[in-house]
C-alpha positions as CSV (number, residue, x, y, z in Angstrom):
1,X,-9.8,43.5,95.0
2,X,-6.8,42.4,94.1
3,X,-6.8,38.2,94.1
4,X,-3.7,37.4,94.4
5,X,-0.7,38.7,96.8
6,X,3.1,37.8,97.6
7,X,5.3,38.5,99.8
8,X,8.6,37.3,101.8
9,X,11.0,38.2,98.4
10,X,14.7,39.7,99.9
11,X,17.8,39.5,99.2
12,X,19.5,36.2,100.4
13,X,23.1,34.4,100.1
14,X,23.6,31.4,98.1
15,X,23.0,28.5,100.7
16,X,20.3,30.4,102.5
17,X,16.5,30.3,102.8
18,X,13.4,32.5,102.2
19,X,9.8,31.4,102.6
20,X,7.3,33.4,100.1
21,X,3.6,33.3,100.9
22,X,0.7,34.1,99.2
23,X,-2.9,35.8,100.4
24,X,-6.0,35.2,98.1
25,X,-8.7,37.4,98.5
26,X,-11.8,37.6,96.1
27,X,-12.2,33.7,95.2
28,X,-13.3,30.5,96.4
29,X,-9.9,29.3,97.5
30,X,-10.7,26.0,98.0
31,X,-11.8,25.7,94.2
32,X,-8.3,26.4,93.3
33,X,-5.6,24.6,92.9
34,X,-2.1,27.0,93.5
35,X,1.1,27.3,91.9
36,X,4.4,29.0,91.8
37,X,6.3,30.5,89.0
38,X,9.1,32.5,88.5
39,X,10.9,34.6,85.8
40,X,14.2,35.8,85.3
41,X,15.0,38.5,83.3
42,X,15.2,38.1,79.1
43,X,13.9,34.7,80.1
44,X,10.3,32.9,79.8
45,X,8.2,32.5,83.0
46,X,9.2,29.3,84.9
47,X,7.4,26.7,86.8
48,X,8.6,26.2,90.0
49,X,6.0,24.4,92.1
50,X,2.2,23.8,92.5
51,X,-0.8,22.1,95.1
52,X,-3.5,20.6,94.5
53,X,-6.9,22.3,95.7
54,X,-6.8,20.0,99.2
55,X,-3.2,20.4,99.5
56,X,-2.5,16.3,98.7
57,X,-1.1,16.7,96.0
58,X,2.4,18.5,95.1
59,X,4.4,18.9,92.3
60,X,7.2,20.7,91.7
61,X,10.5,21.2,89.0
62,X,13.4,19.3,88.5
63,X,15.6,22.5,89.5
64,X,13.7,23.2,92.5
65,X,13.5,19.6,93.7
66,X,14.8,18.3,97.2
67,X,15.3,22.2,98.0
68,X,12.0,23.8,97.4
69,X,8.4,23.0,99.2
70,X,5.1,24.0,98.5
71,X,2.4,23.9,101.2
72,X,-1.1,25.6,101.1
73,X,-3.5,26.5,104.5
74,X,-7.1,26.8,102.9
75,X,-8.3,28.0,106.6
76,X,-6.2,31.5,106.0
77,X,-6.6,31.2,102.4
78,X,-2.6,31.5,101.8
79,X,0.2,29.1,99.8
80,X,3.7,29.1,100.8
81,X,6.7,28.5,99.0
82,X,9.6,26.9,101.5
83,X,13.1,28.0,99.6
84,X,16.1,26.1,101.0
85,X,20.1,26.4,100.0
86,X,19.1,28.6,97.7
87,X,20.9,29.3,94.2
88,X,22.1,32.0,92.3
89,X,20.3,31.0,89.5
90,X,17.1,31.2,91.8
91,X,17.3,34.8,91.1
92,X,14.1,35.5,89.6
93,X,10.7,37.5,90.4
94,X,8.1,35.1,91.7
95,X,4.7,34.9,91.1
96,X,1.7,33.3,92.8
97,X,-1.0,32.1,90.2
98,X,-4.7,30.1,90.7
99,X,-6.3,27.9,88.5
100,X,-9.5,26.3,88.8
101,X,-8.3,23.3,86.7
102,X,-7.2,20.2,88.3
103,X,-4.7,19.5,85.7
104,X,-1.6,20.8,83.4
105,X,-0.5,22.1,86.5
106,X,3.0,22.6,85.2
107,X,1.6,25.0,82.6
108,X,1.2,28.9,83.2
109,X,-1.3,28.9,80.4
110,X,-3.4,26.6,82.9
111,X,-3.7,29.9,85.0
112,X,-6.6,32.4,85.6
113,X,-5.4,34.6,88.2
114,X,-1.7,36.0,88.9
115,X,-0.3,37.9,91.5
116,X,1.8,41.2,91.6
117,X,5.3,39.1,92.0
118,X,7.7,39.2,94.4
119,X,11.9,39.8,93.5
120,X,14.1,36.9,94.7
121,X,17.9,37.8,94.9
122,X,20.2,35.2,95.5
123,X,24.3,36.4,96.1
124,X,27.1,34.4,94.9
């Protein structure tokens, strides 16, 4: 089985919206603590957002702050990622990752399971 899942990725104008979600299958989801991160390319995987296991706690970038949201429903076992007035330089393919740590968060190397990813295209 394959844990982790996006989808919702298009192509959008600059000033619109997209919400991404993410199905886990396979794991205790509840035991996991979710993020979102993103990569452009010839650039390093970004952190974009994460939730704490109970969904009380949320954290996200500096760049993605005010316009971005993070939300997670442990009874369908799915995170979402709310993307408002989007950006060109939110162009990126995003990925879904679990971690069973409660903290360093913010880190990708916190991470034991990724998902496929899901392209983000944002027009000028």
């Amino acid at each position: 089985q394959v844990p982790l899942v996006e989808s919702g990725g298009g192509l959008v104008q600059a000033g619109g919206s997209l919400r991404l979600s993410c199905a886990a299958s396979g794991l205790t989801f509840t035991t996991y603590a979710m993020g979102w991160f993103r990569q452009a390319p010839g650039k390093e995987r970004e952190f974009v957002a994460a939730v704490s296991r109970s969904g009380a706690g949320t954290y996200s970038s500096d760049s993605v702050k005010g316009r971005f949201a993070i939300s997670r429903d442990n009874a369908k076992n799915t995170v979402a990622l709310q993307m408002n007035t989007l950006k060109p330089e939110d162009t990126a393919v995003y990925y879904c990752a679990a971690t069973a740590a409660y903290r360093g968060l913010h880190d990708a190397n916190t991470y034991n399971y990724w998902g496929q990813g899901t392209q983000v295209t944002v027009s000028s």
